[in-house]
C-alpha positions in Angstrom: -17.0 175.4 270.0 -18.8 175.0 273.5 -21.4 172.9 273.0 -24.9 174.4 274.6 -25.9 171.8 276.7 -24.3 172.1 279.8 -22.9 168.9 281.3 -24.0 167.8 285.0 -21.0 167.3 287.3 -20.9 164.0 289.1 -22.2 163.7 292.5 -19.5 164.0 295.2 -18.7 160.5 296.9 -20.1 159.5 299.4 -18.0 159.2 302.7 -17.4 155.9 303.6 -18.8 154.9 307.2 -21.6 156.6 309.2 -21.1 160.4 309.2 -22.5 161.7 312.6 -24.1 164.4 313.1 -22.6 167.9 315.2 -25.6 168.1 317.2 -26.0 164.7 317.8 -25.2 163.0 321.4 -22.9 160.0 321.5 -24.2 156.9 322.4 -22.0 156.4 325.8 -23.8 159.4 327.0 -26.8 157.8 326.7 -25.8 154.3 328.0 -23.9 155.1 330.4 -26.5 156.7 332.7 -29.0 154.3 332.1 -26.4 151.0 332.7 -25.9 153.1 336.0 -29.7 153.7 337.3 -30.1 149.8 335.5 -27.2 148.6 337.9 -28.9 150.1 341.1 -32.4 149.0 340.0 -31.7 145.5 339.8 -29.6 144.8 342.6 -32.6 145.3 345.1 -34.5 142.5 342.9 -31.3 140.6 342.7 -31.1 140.8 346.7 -34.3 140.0 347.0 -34.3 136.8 345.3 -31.3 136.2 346.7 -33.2 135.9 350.2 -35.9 134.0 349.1 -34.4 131.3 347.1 -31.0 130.2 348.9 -31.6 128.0 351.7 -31.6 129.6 355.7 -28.6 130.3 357.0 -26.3 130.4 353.6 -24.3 133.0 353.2 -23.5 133.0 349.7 -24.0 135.3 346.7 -25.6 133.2 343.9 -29.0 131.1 345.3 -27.3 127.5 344.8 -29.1 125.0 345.6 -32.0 126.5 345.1 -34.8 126.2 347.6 -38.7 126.8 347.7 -39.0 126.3 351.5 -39.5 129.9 352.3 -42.3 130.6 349.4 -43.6 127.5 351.4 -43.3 128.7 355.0 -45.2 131.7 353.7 -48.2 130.6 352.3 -49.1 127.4 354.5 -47.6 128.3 358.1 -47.9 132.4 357.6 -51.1 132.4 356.1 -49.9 134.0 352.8 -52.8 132.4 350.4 -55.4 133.6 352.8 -54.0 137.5 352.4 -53.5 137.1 348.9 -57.4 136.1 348.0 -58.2 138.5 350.2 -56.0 141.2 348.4 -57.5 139.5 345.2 -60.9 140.4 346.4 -60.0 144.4 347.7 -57.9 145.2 344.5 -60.6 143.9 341.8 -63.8 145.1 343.9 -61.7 148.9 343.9 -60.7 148.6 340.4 -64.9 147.9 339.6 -66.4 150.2 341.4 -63.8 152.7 340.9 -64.1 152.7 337.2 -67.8 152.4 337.4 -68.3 155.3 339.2 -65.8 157.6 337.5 -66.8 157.0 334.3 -70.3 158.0 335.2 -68.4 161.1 336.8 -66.2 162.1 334.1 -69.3 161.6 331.6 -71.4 164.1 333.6 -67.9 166.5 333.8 -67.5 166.3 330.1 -70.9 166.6 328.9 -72.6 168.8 331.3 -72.4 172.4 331.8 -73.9 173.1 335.6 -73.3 176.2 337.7 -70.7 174.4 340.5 -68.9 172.9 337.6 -65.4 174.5 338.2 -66.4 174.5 341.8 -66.4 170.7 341.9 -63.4 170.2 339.7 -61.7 172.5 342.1 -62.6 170.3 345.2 -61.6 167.3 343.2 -57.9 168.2 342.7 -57.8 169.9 346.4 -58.7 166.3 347.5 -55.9 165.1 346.7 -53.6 166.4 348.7 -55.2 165.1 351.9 -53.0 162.5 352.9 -55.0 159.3 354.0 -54.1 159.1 357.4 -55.6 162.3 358.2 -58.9 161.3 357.8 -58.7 157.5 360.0 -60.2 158.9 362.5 -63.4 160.0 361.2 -63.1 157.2 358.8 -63.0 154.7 361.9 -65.6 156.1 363.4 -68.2 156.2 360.3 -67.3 152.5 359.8 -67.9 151.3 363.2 -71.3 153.3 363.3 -72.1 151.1 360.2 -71.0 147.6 361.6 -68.4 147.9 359.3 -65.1 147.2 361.2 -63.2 144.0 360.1 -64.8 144.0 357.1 -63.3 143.8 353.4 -66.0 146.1 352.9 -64.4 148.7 354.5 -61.2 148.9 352.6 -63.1 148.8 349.6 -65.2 151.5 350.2 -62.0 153.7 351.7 -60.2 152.4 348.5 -62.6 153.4 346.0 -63.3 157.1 347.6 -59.7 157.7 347.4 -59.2 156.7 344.0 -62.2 158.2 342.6 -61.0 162.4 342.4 -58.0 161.3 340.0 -60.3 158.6 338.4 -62.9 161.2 337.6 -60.7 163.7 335.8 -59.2 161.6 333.8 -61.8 159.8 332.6 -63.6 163.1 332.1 -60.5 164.3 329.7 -60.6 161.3 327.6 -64.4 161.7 326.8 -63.3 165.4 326.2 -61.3 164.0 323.5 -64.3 162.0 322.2 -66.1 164.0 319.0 -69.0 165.3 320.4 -71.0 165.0 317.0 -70.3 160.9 317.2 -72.7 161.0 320.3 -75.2 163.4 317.7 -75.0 161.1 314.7 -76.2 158.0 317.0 -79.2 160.3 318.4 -80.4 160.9 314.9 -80.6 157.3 314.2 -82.5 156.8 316.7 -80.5 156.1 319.8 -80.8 157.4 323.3 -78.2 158.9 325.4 -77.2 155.9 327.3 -77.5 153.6 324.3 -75.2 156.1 322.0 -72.7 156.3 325.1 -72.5 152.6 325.1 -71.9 151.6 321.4 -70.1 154.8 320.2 -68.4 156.4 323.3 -67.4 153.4 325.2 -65.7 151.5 322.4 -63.4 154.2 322.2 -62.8 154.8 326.0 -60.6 151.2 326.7 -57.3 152.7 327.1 -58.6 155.3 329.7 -60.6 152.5 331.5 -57.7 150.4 331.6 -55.6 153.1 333.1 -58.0 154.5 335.7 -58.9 150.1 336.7 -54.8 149.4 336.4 -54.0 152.7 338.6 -57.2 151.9 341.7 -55.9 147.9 341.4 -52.2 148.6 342.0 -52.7 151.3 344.8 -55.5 149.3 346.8 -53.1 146.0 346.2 -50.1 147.9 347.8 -52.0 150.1 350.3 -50.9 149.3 353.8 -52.9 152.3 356.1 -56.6 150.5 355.4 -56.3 147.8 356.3 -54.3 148.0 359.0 -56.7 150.2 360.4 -60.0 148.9 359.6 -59.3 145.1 360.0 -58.8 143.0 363.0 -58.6 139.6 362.7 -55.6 137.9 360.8 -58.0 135.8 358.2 -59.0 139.4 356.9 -55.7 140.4 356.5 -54.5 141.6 353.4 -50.8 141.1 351.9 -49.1 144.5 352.5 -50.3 143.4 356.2 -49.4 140.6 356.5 -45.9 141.3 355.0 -45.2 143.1 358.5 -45.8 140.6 360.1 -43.1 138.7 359.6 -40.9 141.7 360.7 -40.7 140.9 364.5 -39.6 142.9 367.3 -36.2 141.0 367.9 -35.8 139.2 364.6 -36.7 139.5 361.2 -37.0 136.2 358.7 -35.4 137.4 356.0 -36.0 134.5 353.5 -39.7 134.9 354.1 -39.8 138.2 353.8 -38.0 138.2 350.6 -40.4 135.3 349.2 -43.3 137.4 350.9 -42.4 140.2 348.7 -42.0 138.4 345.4 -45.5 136.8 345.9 -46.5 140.3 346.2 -45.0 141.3 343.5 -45.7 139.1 340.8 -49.3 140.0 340.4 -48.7 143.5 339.8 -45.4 142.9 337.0 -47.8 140.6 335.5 -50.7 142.9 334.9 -48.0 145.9 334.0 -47.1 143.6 331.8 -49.8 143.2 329.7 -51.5 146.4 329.8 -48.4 148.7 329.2 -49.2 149.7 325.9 -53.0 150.6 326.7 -52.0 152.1 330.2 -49.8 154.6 328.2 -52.1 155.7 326.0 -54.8 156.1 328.3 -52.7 158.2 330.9 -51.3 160.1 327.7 -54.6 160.7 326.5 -56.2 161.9 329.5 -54.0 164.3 330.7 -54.8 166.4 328.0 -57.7 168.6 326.8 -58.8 167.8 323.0 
């Protein structure tokens, strides 16, 4: 007699090892390219350091003994600590003003409806594809009207104009991402627009302030055209400047070049570095509409 119940066949074993997938890639595909673009991305730095911390003259491939003399020769004899305070003073006086004004900007996008709206978004992206050296001549010539030739102030302001458009827009499509009834529920209790912008709307803004005060810092710290242009005298110098300088017409110092470079580098690693994770998020969320 067959009994009613019907009895559950055991579960299949299970195949020993990791069963992969069809569809999936294998992993050499995937490491294999990026060892390759790895290999050619370090070997620059590699070279570089190379240069800068083998003594003059050696000819070998690993920096031993190690020497400092060039970081030396660099910032005492070529005036390297002078260009870096002053490309201290360019990069953070862009990144404020920068971020300042485009968040004002990008509030007044987001917020505002206004008749020359898409008018003035339009001229925004055209902006930016006028290449900078187009405009030195008028640029020049507005500056030395205002006494302002061999000044920092120069760069800043030419810094800050050019880094505003971008600025601007994405600032404006982060607050677009902001609810708009946050900005309503502080009004009802009592706050005004400024004060509801600064305790609700700011707060959550930090990830697209840090990218827009990151992007203006980097670009003014490596921009060479500027202050090139606008400034005269070597104590006004700034460090992508003063980094040709040591390229001569007959000779080029290779170990202070090198060390000239990693001094102008570090600053930026260090502060990509630390504000990865917000710079991300902020370019992330700011290229799109919410």
């Amino acid at each position: 007699m067959v009994s009613s119940e019907t009895r559950k066949s055991p579960p299949p074993p299970r195949p020993k090892g990791r069963q992969r997938a069809w569809d999936e890639v294998p992993r050499w595909h995937i490491y294999l390219p990026l060892s390759i673009y790895l290999l050619f991305t370090l070997i620059p730095f590699y070279w570089i350091l190379l240069f800068a911390l083998r003594p003059a003259g050696s000819t070998s491939l690993v920096p031993w003994p190690i020497t400092f003399d060039h970081f030396e020769k660099v910032w005492t004899e070529r005036q390297f600590g002078t260009y870096f305070q002053n490309s201290v003073l360019v990069g953070v006086a862009t990144l404020v003003m920068t971020t300042l004004v485009a968040l004002a900007g990008g509030y007044a996008l987001a917020r505002f409806n206004f008749k020359v709206k898409r008018a003035f978004m339009l001229g925004l992206l055209c902006s930016q594809f006028v290449p900078g050296a187009l405009l030195l001549v008028p640029l020049f010539e507005i500056f030395a009207n205002l006494q302002m030739i061999n000044s920092l102030g120069s760069v800043i302001l030419a810094e800050t104009v050019f880094q505003l458009p971008l600025s601007i827009i994405l600032i404006s499509n982060f607050i677009k991402n902001v609810p708009y009834s946050l900005e309503e529920a502080a009004w009802v209790d009592g706050c005004n627009r400024f004060t509801a912008f600064r305790i609700v709307v700011l707060p959550l803004l930090r990830p697209g302030l840090i990218a827009v005060g990151s992007f203006a810092f980097v670009h003014s710290w490596n921009h060479f055209l500027f202050a090139l242009m606008f400034l005269n005298n070597q104590d006004k110098q700034t460090i992508p400047v003063g980094l040709n300088t040591l390229m001569g017409a007959d000779s080029v110092d290779y170990g202070a070049l090198a060390a000239g470079g990693i001094i102008a580098a570090v600053p930026v690693v260090i502060v990509f570095a630390f504000i990865q994770k917000w710079l991300i998020t902020g370019f992330s969320a700011g290229a799109v509409k919410g």
